[in-house]
N, C-alpha and C positions, 0 to 999 in steps of 0.2 A: 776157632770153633773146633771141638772136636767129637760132633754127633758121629754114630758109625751107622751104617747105613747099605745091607747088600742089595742095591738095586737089581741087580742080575739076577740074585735068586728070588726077589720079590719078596722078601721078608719087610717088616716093620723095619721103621725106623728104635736103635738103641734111644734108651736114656739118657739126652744129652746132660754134657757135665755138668755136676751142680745141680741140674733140675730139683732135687728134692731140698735141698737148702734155701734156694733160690725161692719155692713156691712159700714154703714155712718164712721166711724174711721179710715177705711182700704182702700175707697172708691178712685180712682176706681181700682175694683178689677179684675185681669187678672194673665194669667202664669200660673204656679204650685202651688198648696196649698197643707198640709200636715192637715188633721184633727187630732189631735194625740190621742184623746179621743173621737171614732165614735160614741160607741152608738146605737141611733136610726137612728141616720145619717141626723138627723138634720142641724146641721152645714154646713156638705157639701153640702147638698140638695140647702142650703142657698147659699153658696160658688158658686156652679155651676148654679144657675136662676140667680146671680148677674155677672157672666162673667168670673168664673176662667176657664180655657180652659182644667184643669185637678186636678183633686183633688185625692191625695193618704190617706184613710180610717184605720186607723191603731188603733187597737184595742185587747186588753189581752183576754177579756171576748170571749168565743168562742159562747154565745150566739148571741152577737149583729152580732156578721159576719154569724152565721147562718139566724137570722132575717131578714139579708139585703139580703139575695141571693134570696128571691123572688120580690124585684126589682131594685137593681142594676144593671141589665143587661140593663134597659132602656138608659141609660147611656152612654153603650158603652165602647171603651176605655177612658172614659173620669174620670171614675171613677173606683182605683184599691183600692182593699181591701188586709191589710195586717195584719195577725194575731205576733202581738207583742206589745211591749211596746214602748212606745215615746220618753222615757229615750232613746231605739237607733235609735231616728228617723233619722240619720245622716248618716243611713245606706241601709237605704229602697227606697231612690228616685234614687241613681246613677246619680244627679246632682244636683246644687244649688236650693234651692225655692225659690221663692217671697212670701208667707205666711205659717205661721203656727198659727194653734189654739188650745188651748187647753181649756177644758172645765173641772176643778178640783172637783175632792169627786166621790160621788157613782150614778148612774141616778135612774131616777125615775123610769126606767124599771126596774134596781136589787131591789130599794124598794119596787115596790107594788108587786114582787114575794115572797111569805111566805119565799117557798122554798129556797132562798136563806139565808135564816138569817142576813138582813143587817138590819130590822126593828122590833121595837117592836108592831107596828099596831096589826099585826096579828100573831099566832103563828107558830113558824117553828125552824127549826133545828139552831141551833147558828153555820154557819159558816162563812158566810163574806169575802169568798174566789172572788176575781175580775174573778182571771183568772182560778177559779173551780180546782184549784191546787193547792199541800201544807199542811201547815198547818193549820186547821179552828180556830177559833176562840173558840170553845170548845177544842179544844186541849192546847191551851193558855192557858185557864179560867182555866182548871183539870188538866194542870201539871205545871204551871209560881210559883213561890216562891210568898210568899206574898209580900215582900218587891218589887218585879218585876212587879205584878199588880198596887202596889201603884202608883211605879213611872209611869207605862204608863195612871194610871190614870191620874194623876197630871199633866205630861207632854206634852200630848196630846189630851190629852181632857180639861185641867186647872180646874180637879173638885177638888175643896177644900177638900172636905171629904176625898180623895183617899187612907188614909189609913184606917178610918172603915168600906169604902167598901170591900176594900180587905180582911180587915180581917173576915167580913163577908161572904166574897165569900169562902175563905178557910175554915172559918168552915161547911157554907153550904155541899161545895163538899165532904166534911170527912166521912156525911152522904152518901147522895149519888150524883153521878155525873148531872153537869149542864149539859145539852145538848139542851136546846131550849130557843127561843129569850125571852119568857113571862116568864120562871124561873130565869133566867139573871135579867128582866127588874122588878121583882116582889122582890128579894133581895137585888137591889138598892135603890127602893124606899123605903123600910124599915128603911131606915138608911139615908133618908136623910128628910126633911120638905116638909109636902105637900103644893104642888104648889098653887100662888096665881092665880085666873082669867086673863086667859092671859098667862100666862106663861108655859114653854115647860116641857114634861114631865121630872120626878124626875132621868132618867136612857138614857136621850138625851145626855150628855158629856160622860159617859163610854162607850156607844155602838161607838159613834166617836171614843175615845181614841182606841179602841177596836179595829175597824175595820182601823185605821192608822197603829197602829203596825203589823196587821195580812197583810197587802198590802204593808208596808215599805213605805208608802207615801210620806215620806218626802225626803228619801233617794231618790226615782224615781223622785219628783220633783227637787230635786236639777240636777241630772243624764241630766233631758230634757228640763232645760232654759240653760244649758250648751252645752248638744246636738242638741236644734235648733240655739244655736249661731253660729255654726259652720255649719250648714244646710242652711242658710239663706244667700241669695244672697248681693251685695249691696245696699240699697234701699229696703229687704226684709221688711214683716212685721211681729213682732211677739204681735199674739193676747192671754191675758191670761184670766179666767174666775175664780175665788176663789168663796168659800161659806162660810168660816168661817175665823175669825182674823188673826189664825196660819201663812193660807196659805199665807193669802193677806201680811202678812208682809214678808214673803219670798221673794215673787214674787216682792213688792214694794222693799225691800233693791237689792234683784240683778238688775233692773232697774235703780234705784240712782246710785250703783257703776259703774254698765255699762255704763251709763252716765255721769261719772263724776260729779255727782254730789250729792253724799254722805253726809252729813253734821258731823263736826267734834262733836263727844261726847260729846267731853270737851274742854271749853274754853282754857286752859292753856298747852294741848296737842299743841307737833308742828304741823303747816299747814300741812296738806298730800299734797305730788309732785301732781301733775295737770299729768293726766293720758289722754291719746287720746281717745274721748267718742268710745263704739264698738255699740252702740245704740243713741240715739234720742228719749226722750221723745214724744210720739205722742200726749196721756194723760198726762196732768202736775197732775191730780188728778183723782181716781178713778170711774166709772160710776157707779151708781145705777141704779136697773129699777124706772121708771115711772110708771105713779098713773095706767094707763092703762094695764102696763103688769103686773102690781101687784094683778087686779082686774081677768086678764087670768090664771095666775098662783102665786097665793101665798108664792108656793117652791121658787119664785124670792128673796123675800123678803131680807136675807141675799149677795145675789149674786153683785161682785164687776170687774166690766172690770179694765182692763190696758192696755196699746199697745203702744210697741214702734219700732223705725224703726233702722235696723242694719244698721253700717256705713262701712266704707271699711277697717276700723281697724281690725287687727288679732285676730282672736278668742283667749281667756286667759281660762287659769284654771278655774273653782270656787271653793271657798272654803264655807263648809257647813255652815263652826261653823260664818264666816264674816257675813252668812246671817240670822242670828239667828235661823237656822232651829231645829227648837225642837230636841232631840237628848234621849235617855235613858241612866244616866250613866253606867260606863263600866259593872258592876256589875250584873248589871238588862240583859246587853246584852246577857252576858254568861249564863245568868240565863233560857234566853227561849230556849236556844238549846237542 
């Protein structure tokens, strides 16, 4: 997510990413919507001034739903807040939608809180907890094997280095324990090339990798374009929102195959049987922001739409590994319990 949001000074909530593509792609917009990633509640704010007659607000983080309870009530019944995950969005309406949205990664509300430990901006506790529950991300960093860090580095973040991170991070902790975001962020770049003009900080892929394994992200996204397949009416719509490659090739391959139309790997493979689409490409290719919402908000800059519309075919399994969802091998699995 990356709404922006000065709760301190009491201003409005910004135009979350996408919002104006988002509304024109879904358009027109009516029924039930299910926001799965509220937030700021931007989305649905959007959702409800565009026509949806009811939007369901479902969100882990117990802050955003505390946030929202000094003006959701404007609303009415028109807007319910449900504190969970989207992964079982399939559960919280007690009948079909006609939209779902989801807005993927961390909002800009958890990063400009120190206190949360999701950024290195400013100093704060390393936890990176969504739903302030669990295991944090200092607990990962001081007890994970080295070989464990490596691969979540690698895996989920795709940083090349990930094993002299880790092994730096291990010997660090031997001294004494990491426990805040600028010790983290300060041993990474050690060990890797300082950055050129332009380019993202030296310790921006491990705090991703970092904070994907501490949330199961992949695991939850996989969990909720399966659970809104099955949530979603006929003619539904499912809107997604990514911020980095990982996600977007997820969400693009479940797309392709729910649509039939996956492209085969290999020339010389047999043709795959013709499958009855359970979606409808809305987007045949991803949206970017424009130069305008680029200039409002920056955090745009990565962020990629998709949306497609469910058919009246039966909801199917998903399978993770079809969708190349990043994964930790078994080893590393075992490793963080």
């Amino acid at each position: 997510m990356a709404e922006t949001r000065d709760q301190e000074a009491g201003r409005a909530p910004h135009v979350p990413v996408l919002l104006r593509p988002l509304l024109a792609a879904v358009a027109p917009v009516g029924g039930l919507w299910l926001d799965g990633t509220f937030g700021a509640g931007g989305y649905a704010r959007g959702l409800l001034a565009a026509g949806a007659e009811r939007v369901i607000g479902v969100d882990r983080d117990p802050l955003a739903l505390d946030l929202a309870a000094s003006w959701a009530g404007e609303y009415g019944a028109r807007l319910r807040l449900v504190a969970g995950n989207f992964s079982d969005m399939d559960t919280y309406a007690g009948e079909l939608l006609d939209g779902v949205v989801l807005d993927l990664g961390v909002s800009s509300m958890q990063i400009d809180l120190a206190e949360r430990g999701f950024s290195f901006q400013k100093d704060g506790p390393l936890d990176m907890r969504m739903s302030q529950s669990g295991p944090s991300a200092a607990d990962l960093v001081n007890a994970a094997s080295e070989e464990t860090l490596a691969n979540i580095l690698y895996h989920f973040g795709e940083e090349r280095a990930s094993r002299r991170i880790a092994r730096a991070i291990v010997e660090a902790r031997a001294a004494a324990p990491i426990t805040t975001t600028l010790a983290l962020a300060e041993i990474v770049a050690k060990n890797l090339p300082r950055p050129k003009p332009g380019q993202s900080h030296p310790a921006t892929r491990s705090f991703q990798a970092l904070r994907i394994a501490v949330n199961e992200e992949f695991a939850q996204l996989v969990q909720g374009l399966a659970a809104a397949e099955r949530a979603l009416k006929p003619g539904g719509l499912l809107a997604v929102v990514t911020f980095h490659s990982l996600e977007d090739r997820v969400v693009k391959r479940f797309f392709q195959q729910a649509a039939g139309e996956e492209p085969n790997a290999n020339r010389y493979a047999p043709v795959k049987a013709e499958s009855t689409a359970r979606f409808d490409l809305v987007t045949r290719k991803a949206i970017g922001p424009d130069d305008a919402e680029l200039a409002e908000n920056p955090r745009a800059r990565s962020a990629k739409l998709r949306v497609a519309r469910r058919t009246a075919a039966p909801a199917k399994a998903v399978d993770a590994a079809s969708l190349n969802a990043p994964d930790l091998p078994q080893a590393s699995r075992k490793g963080r319990r």
